[in-house]
C-alpha positions as CSV (number, residue, x, y, z in Angstrom):
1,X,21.1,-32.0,2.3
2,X,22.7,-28.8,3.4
3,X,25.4,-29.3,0.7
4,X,23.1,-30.4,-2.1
5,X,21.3,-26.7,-0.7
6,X,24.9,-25.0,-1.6
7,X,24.9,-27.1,-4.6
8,X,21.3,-26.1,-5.6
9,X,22.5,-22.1,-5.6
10,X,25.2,-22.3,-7.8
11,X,22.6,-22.4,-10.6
12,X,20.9,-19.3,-9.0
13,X,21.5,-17.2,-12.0
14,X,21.4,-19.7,-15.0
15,X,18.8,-22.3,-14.4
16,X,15.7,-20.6,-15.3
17,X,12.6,-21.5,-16.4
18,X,13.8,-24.8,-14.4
19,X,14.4,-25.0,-10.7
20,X,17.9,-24.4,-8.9
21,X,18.4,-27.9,-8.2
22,X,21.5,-29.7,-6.1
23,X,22.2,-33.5,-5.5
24,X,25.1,-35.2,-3.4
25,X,25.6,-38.6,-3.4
26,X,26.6,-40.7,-0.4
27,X,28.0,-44.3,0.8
28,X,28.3,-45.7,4.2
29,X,28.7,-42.1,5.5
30,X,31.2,-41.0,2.7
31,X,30.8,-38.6,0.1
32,X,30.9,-40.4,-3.6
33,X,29.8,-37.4,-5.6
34,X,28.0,-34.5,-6.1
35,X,26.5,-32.1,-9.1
36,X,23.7,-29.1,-9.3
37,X,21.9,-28.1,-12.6
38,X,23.8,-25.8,-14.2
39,X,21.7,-24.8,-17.2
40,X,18.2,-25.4,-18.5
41,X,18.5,-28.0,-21.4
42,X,21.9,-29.4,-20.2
43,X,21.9,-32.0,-17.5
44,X,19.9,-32.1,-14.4
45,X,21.6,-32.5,-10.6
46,X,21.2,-36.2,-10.5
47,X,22.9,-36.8,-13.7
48,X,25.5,-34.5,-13.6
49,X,26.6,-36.3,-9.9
50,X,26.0,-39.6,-11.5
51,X,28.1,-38.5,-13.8
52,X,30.8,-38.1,-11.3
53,X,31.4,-41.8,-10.3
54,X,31.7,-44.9,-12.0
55,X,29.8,-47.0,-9.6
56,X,26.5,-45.7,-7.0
57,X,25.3,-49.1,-6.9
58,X,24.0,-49.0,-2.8
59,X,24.4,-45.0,-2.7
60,X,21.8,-42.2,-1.0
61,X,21.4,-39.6,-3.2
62,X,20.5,-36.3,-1.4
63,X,18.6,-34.1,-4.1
64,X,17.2,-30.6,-3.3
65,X,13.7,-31.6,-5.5
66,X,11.8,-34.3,-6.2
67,X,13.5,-36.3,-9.5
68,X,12.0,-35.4,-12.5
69,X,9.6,-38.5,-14.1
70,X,9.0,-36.5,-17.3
71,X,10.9,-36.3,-20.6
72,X,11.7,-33.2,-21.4
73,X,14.8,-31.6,-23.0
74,X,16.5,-34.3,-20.9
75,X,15.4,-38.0,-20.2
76,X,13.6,-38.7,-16.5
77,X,16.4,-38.1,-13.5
78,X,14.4,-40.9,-11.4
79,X,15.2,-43.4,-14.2
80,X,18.5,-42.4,-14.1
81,X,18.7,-43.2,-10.1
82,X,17.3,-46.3,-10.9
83,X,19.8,-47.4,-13.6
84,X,22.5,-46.3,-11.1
85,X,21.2,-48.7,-8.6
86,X,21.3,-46.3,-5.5
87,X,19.2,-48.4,-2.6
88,X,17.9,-44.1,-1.0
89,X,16.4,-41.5,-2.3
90,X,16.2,-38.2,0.0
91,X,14.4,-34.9,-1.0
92,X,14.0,-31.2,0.4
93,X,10.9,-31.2,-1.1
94,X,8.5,-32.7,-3.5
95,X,7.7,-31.1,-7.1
96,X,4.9,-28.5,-7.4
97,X,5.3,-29.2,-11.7
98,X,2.1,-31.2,-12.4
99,X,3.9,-33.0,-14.8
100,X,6.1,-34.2,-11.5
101,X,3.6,-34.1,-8.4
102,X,4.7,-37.2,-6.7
103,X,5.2,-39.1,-9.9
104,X,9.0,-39.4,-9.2
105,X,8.7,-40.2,-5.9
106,X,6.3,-43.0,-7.0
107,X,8.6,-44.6,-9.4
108,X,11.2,-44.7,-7.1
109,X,9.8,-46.7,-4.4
110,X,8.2,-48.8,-7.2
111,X,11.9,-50.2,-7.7
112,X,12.1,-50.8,-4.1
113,X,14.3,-48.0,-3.3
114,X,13.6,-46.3,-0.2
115,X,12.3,-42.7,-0.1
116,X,11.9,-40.0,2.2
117,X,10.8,-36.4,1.7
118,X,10.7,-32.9,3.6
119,X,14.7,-32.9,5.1
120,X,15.3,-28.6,4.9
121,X,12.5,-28.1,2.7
122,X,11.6,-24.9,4.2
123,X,15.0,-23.8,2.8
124,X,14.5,-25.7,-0.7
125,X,11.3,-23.9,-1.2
126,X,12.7,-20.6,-0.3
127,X,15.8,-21.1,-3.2
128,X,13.1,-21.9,-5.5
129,X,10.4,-19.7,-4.2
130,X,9.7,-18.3,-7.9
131,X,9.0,-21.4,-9.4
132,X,6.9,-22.9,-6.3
133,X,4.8,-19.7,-7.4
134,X,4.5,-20.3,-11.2
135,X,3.6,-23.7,-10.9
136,X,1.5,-23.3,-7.9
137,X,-0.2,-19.7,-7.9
138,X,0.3,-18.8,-11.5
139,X,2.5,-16.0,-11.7
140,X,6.2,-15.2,-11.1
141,X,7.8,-14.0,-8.0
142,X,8.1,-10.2,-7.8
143,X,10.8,-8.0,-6.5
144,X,10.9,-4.8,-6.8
145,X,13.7,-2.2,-7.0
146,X,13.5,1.5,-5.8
147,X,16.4,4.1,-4.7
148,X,15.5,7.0,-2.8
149,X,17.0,10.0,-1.0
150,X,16.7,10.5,2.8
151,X,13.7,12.3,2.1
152,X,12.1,9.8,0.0
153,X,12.5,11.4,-3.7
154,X,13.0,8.9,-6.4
155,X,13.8,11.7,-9.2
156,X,13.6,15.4,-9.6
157,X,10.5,16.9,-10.7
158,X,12.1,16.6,-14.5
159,X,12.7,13.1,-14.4
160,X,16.4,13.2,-13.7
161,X,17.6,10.5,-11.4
162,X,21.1,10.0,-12.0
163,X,22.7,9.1,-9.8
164,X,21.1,8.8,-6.3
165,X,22.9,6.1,-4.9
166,X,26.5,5.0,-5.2
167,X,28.3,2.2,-7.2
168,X,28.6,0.0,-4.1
169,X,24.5,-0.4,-4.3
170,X,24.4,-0.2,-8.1
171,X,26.7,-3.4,-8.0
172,X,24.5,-4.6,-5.5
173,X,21.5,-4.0,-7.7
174,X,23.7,-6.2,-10.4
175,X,23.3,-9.1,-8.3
176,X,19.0,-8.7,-8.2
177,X,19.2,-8.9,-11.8
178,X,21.3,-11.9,-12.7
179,X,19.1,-13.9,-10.7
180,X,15.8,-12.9,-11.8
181,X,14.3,-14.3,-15.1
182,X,13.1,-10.8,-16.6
183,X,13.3,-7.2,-15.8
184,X,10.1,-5.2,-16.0
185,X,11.0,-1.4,-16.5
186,X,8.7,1.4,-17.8
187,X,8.9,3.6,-21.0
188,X,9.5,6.6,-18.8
189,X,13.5,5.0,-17.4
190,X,14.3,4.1,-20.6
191,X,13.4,7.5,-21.7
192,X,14.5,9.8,-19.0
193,X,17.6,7.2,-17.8
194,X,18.6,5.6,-21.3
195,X,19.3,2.6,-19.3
196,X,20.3,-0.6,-20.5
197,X,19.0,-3.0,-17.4
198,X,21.6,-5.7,-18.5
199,X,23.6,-7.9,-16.2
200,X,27.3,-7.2,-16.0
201,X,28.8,-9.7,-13.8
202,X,32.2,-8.4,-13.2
203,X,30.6,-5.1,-11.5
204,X,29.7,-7.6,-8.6
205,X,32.8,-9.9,-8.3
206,X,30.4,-13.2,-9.9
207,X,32.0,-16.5,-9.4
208,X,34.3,-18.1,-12.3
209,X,32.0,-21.4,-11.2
210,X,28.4,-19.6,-11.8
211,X,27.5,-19.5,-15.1
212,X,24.5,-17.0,-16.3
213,X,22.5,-15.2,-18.5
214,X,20.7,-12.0,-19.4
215,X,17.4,-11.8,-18.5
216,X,14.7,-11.0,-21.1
217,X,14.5,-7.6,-20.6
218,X,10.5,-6.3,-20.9
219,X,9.7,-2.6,-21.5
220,X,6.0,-1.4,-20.1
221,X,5.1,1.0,-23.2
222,X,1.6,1.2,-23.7
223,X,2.0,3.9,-26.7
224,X,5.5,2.6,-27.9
225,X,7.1,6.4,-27.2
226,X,10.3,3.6,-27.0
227,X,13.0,5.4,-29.9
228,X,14.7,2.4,-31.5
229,X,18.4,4.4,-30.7
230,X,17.9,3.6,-26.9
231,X,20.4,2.3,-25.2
232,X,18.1,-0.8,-24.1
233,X,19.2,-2.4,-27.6
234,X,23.0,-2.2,-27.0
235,X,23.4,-4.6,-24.3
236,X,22.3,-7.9,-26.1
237,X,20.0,-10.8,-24.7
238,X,16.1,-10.3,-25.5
239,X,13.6,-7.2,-25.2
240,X,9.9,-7.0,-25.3
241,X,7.8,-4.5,-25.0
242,X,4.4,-4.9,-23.6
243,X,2.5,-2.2,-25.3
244,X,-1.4,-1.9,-26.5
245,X,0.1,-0.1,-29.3
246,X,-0.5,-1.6,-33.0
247,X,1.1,1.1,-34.9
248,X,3.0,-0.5,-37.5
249,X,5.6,2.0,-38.4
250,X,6.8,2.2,-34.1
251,X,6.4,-1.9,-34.1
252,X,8.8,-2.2,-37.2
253,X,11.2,0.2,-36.2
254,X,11.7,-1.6,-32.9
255,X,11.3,-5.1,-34.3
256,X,14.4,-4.0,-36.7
257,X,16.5,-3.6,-33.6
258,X,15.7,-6.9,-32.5
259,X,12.6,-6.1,-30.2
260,X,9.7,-8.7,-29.7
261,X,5.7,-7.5,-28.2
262,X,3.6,-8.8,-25.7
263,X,0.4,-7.5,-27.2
264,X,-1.8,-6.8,-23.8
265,X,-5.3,-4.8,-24.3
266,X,-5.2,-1.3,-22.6
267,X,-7.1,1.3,-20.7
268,X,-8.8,4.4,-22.1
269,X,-4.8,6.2,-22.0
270,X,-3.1,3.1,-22.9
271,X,-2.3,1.7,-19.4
272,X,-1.6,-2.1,-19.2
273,X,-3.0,-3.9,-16.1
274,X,0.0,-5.4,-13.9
275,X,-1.3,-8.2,-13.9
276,X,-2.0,-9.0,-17.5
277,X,1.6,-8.2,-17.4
278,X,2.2,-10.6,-15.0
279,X,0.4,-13.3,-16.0
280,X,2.6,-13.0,-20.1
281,X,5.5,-13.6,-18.3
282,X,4.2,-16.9,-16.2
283,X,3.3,-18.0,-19.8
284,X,7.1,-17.4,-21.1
285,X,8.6,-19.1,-18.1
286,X,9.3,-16.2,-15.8
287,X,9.8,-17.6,-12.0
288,X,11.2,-14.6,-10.8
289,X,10.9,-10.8,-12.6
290,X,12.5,-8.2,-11.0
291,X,10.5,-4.4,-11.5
292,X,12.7,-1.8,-11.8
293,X,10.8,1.4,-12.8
294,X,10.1,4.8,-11.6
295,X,7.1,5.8,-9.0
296,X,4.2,5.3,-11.4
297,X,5.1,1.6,-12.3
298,X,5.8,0.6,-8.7
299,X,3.0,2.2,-7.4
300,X,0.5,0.3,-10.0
301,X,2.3,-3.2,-9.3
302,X,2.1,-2.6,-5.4
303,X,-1.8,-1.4,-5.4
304,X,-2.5,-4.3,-7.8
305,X,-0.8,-6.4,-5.1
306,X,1.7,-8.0,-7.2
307,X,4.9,-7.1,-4.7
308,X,6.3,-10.1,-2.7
309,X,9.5,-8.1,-1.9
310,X,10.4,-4.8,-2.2
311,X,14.3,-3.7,-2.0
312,X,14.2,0.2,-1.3
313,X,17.9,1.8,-1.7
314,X,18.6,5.3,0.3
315,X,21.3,7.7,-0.1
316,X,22.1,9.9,2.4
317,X,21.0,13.4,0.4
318,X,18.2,15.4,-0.2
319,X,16.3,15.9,-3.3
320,X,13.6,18.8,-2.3
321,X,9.8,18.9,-1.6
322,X,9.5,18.8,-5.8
323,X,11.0,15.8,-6.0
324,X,9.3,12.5,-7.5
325,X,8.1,10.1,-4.8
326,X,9.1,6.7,-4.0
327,X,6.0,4.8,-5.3
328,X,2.7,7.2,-7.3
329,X,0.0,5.5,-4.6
330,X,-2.4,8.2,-3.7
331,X,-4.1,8.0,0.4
332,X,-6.0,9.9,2.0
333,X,-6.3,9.1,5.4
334,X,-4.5,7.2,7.7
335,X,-6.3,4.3,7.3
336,X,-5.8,3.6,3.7
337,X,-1.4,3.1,4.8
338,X,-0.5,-0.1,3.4
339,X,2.1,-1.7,6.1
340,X,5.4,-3.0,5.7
341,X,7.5,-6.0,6.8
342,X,11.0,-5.3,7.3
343,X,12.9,-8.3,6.4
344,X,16.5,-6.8,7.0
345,X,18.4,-3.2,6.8
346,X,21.8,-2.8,6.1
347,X,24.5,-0.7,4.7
348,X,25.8,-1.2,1.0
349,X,28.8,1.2,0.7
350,X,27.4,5.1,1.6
351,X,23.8,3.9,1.3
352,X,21.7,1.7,2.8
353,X,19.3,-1.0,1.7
354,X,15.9,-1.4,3.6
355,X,14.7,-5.1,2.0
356,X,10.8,-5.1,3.1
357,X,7.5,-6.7,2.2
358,X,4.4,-6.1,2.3
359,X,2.6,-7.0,5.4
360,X,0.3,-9.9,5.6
361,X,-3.2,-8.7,5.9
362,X,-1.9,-5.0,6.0
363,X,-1.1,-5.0,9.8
C-alpha cells in the first residue's frame, strides 16, 4: 500500500476534480503490476495496472481508494477488477463520493472476492484531503500564501511588493500552485503586481513522469477595476472573476480576452463574502484553491474561518513601520489573538517558510 501511496502522488498535480489515486497489483508475494490516475477522463489506477499484465486472474490489488461503482467519463474500476478475476481487494480508504460510499466495496465481495479496508488510510486521506472536504464538508481545501519581511510587512504603504523574497521560495511557491485546483487572488495583486499566477514547472525542476495543468485562475473583483491588458491573460489556462459587478462594457472587455464570471451578490462597497466564494468553486470541482492575495483578502478568508493552512514566507529585511501588514484583521485586546499551529519551519534558499494552521478551538 505504501507504493500504491507513491503511485497515488504522481497524479498530485493533474488529477483534479478526481482523487490522486494509486493501485499495485500482487501475486503470491510478487509484484505483477502497478498504475496511478494520471488524468481526469483518462483511465483510473486499477485500469491503468490492469493494463499492465496480461493475466491477474488470483491477484491482490492494493488501491489507495475505494474502486469506483459509477459510470462516469470511464466505466466502473470494480467491474474491471472483477473481469480481471483478482481473488483481494485492499483499500487505504473507502470513498466519501456519494455516488461511491461503500457501493464498490459491496460489489466486490458480491463476486466473492475478499475485501478489506483502512491499511494507511490516515496517509490516503491526507493525499486527498481536498477532495475528502468537497465531498464531505462542502467546500475546497484552503491554503493560503503570504511573504513577509522580518518585521512582518507584506508591501509598502504604495502597494509595491516586488520582490520580498528570493527565487528559491518563489520556485517553491510554483510547486503550491501546480497542485492546487484554482488560485484565488485579489484585484488589488493583479493591479499593483501585474502577476500572472500561472504554473511554470521548469522553475521547480517537475518530474518528466508528472504530468499537469494550470489551474483555473479566479480573480476576487467586486467592481471589475481588472484592465483587460493585465498580464493575468498572457499565461493561458482559464480566468474568472468573481465580481458583483454587471457592467456590460468591463464584462465584455474582459470576456474578449477570454475571461469567464462568477456572479456572487455583494456588500454595500462591493465586497464578496469568502464564502460565497468558496462555496462557486466546490460547485466547479475545486478540491484544493490555493489564496494568494495581499493583507485585505487573507485577512477576510481567515476571519471567515476558511484557512486550513497557511504558508507564511519571510525574508530576512525590513520594510518600515508604513509597511502593509501580513493579514488586514483588526484586534483589540489580547483576547481577540487568533492562535496558530505550527506545522513545520524551514529554510527555502535566503528565506524561510513558517507552514502553520490555525489552532483548533483557538488555543
Amino acid at each position: 500500500m505504501a507504493r500504491a501511496l507513491q503511485l497515488a502522488a504522481l497524479g498530485r498535480d493533474s488529477t483534479s476534480p478526481n482523487p490522486r489515486v494509486g493501485c499495485v497489483l500482487t501475486r503470491n508475494d510478487q509484484l505483477l503490476a502497478e498504475g496511478w490516475h494520471q488524468w481526469a477522463g483518462e483511465g483510473h489506477a486499477e485500469v491503468n495496472a490492469l493494463a499492465q499484465v496480461e493475466d491477474a486472474s488470483g491477484a491482490t490489488a492494493y488501491v489507495t481508494l475505494e474502486p469506483c461503482s459509477h459510470q462516469g467519463k470511464t466505466p466502473p474500476c470494480a467491474d474491471a477488477l472483477i473481469r480481471a478475476g483478482v481473488s483481494r481487494v485492499v483499500v487505504a480508504m473507502s470513498d466519501p463520493n456519494p455516488l461511491v460510499a461503500g457501493r464498490g466495496l459491496a460489489r466486490l465481495q458480491e463476486t466473492g472476492i475478499k475485501v478489506s479496508s483502512g491499511l494507511l488510510e490516515a496517509q490516503a486521506r491526507e493525499l486527498n484531503k481536498g477532495f475528502v472536504r468537497r465531498m464531505e464538508g462542502g467546500l475546497p481545501w484552503l491554503r493560503a500564501k503570504s511573504a513577509m519581511s522580518l518585521d512582518g510587512r507584506t508591501a509598502m504603504a504604495s502597494g509595491e511588493s516586488q520582490w520580498i523574497t528570493g527565487a528559491d521560495a518563489r520556485a517553491d511557491v510554483q510547486r503550491l500552485r501546480a497542485q492546487s485546483c484554482a488560485i484565488v487572488s485579489g484585484v488589488e495583486t493583479v493591479v499593483m503586481d501585474n502577476a500572472a499566477l500561472t504554473v511554470r514547472p521548469e522553475s521547480f525542476g517537475g518530474s518528466p513522469e508528472q504530468r499537469w495543468r494550470q489551474p483555473l485562475r479566479v480573480i476576487v473583483d467586486g467592481s471589475l477595476r481588472t484592465p483587460p491588458s493585465a498580464k493575468l491573460f498572457d499565461g493561458g489556462g482559464e480566468i474568472v472573476f468573481a465580481t458583483a459587478s454587471q457592467d456590460a462594457t468591463k464584462r465584455e472587455a474582459l470576456a474578449a480576452r477570454g475571461a469567464g464570471f462568477i456572479d456572487l451578490a455583494g456588500d454595500d462597497q462591493g465586497r464578496l463574502a469568502p464564502e460565497a466564494v468558496m462555496m462557486a468553486l466546490a460547485e466547479r470541482g475545486c478540491n484544493e484553491v490555493l489564496l494568494e492575495a495581499g493583507a485585505n483578502l487573507v485577512g477576510s478568508f481567515l476571519q471567515a474561518g476558511l484557512v486550513d493552512e497557511w504558508f507564511v514566507y519571510m525574508a530576512p529585511c525590513l520594510m518600515g513601520s508604513a509597511g502593509r501588514p501580513l493579514a488586514q484583521w483588526p484586534m483589540a485586546t489580547m483576547a481577540e489573538q487568533q492562535a496558530l499551529e505550527i506545522v513545520d519551519i524551514r529554510a527555502v534558499g535566503r528565506d524561510w517558510r513558517i507552514h502553520c494552521k490555525p489552532a483548533l478551538n483557538n488555543e
